[in-house]
C-alpha positions in Angstrom: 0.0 0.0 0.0 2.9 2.4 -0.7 3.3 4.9 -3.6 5.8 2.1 -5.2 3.3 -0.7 -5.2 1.4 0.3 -8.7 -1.5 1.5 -6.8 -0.5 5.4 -8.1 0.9 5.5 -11.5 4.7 5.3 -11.6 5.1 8.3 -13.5 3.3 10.4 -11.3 5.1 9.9 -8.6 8.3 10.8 -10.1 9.8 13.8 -8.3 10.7 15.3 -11.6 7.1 15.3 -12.5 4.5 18.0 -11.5 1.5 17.0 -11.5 -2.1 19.3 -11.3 -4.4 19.6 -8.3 -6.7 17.3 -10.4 -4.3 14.7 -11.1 -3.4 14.2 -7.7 -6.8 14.1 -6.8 -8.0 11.9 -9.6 -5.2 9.5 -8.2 -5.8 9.5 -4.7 -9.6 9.3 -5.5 -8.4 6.0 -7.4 -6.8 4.7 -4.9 -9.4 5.2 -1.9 -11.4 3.3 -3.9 -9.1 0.4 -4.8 -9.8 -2.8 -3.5 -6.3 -5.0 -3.5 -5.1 -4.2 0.0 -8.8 -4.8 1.5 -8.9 -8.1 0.0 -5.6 -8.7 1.3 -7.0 -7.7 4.7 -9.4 -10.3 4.5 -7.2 -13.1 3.6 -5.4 -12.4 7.1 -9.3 -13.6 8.7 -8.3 -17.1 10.1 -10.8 -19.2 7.8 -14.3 -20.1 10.2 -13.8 -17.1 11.8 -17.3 -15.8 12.8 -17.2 -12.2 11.4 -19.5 -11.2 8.8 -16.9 -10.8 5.7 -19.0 -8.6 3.9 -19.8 -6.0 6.3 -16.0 -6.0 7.2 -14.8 -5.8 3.3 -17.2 -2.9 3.5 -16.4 -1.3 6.5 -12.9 -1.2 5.4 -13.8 -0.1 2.0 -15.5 3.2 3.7 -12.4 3.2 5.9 -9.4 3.4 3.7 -11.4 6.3 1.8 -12.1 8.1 5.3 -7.9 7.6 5.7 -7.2 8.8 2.7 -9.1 12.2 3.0 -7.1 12.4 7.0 -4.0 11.6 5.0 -4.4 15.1 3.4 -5.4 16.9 5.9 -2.9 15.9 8.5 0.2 15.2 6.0 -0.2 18.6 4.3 0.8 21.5 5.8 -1.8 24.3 6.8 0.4 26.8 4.8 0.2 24.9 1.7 -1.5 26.8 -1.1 -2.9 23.3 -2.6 -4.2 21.5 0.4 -7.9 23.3 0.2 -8.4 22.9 -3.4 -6.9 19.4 -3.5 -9.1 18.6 -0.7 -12.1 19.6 -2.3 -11.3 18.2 -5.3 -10.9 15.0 -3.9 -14.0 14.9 -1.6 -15.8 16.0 -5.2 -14.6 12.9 -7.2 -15.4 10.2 -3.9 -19.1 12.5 -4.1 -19.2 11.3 -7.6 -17.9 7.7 -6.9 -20.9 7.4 -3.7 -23.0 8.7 -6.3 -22.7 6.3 -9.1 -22.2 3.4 -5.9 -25.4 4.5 -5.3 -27.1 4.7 -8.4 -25.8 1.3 -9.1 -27.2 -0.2 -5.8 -30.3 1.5 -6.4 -30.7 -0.2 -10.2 -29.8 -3.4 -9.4 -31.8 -3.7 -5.4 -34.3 -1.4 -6.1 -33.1 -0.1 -2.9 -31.8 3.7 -2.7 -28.9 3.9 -0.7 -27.2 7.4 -0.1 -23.3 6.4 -0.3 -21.8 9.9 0.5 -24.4 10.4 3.5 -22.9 7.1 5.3 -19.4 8.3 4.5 -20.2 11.2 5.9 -22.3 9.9 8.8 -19.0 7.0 9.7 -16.7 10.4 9.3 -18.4 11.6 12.0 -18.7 8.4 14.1 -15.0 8.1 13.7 -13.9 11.8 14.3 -16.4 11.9 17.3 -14.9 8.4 19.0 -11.1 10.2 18.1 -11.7 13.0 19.8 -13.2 11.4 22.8 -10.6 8.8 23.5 -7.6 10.3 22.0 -5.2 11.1 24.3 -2.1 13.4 23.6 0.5 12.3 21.5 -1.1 8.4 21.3 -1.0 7.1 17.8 -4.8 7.4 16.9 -4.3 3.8 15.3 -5.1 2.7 18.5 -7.8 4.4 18.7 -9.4 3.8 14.8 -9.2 -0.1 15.8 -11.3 -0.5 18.4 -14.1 2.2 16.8 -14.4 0.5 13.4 -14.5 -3.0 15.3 -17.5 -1.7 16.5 -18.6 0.0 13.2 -18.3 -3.9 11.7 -20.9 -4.8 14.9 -18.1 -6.7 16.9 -16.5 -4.2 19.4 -14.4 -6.6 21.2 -13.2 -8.6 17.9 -9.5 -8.6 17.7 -9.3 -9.3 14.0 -11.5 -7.0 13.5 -9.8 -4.1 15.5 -6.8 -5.3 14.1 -8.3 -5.2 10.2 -9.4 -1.2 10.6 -6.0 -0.8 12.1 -3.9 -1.7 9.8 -6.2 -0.1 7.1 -6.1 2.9 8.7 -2.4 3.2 9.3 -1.2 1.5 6.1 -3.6 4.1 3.7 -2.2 7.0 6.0 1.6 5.6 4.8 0.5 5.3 1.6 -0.7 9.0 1.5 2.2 10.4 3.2 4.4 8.8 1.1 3.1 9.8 -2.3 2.0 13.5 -1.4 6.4 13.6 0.0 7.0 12.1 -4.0 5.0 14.3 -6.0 5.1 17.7 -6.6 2.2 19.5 -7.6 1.5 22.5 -9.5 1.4 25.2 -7.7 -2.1 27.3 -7.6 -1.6 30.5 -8.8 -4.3 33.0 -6.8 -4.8 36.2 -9.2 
């Protein structure tokens, strides 16, 4: 789950390159919603296990695209003249992924389902449950475990805590790492 492991396109992460707002976006959008490390996740589940696979494949799916958006926010610094645009931009093209997620679920259940609003609602949960057991200068890994565990319906399931994790802290590595190997064209404000 690192910018090397073809998950964000080699050439884009080459520090000669300078990529757009939108291009960085459009990649970290892509990768949020790619789906090799979760499945990977889920082949660590000991087999008979009795967790409910597909509420924890997409728990963890809402999860690494939750990580990725606190990748930007805490790996980029305040100052940074791209941070709010690229922020937006990328919380625009996940809107437009939930959308069509939802559309999709919609066609084929006949079921509407509003995919942004339970991001948005499991942002909250998760931002909420931080800030009341965070504790200062604690790795808030330790803290994400335990709150999507119960997010999956199994508080007190280790592989479970131990699933949102390792999602958590690997898609914040993965962030941090390619926002330190690109370099990204500079907004000009007129």
């Amino acid at each position: 789950m690192n910018a090397d492991n073809g998950r964000f396109p080699a050439k884009q992460h080459n520090p000669a390159a300078t990529l757009t707002v939108d291009q960085v976006a459009e990649n970290l959008s892509a990768f949020a919603i790619d789906r090799a490390d979760i499945k990977s996740l889920l082949g660590t589940i000991p087999e008979g296990h009795p967790i409910d696979m597909n509420r924890l494949e997409y728990e963890l799916a809402i999860l690494k695209i939750l990580s990725v958006g606190w990748g930007l926010a805490f790996f980029m610094p305040a100052t940074d003249i791209n941070k709010t645009p690229l922020t937006q931009t990328f919380w625009e093209q996940i809107r437009e992924i939930a959308n069509n997620v939802s559309t999709l679920t919609e066609t084929t259940t006949g079921t509407r389902v509003d995919y942004f609003g339970i991001l948005k609602e499991r942002l909250d949960t998760f931002v909420q449950q931080m800030k009341e057991k965070q504790t200062k200068g604690a790795d808030p890994s330790g803290v994400m475990g335990p709150v999507f565990a119960n997010a999956c319906g199994v508080p007190d399931d280790p592989m479970a805590i131990l699933a949102g994790t390792k999602m958590f802290a690997l898609t914040l590595a993965a962030v941090k790492e390619y926002l330190a190997a690109v370099k990204i064209e500079e907004i000009t404000i007129h």
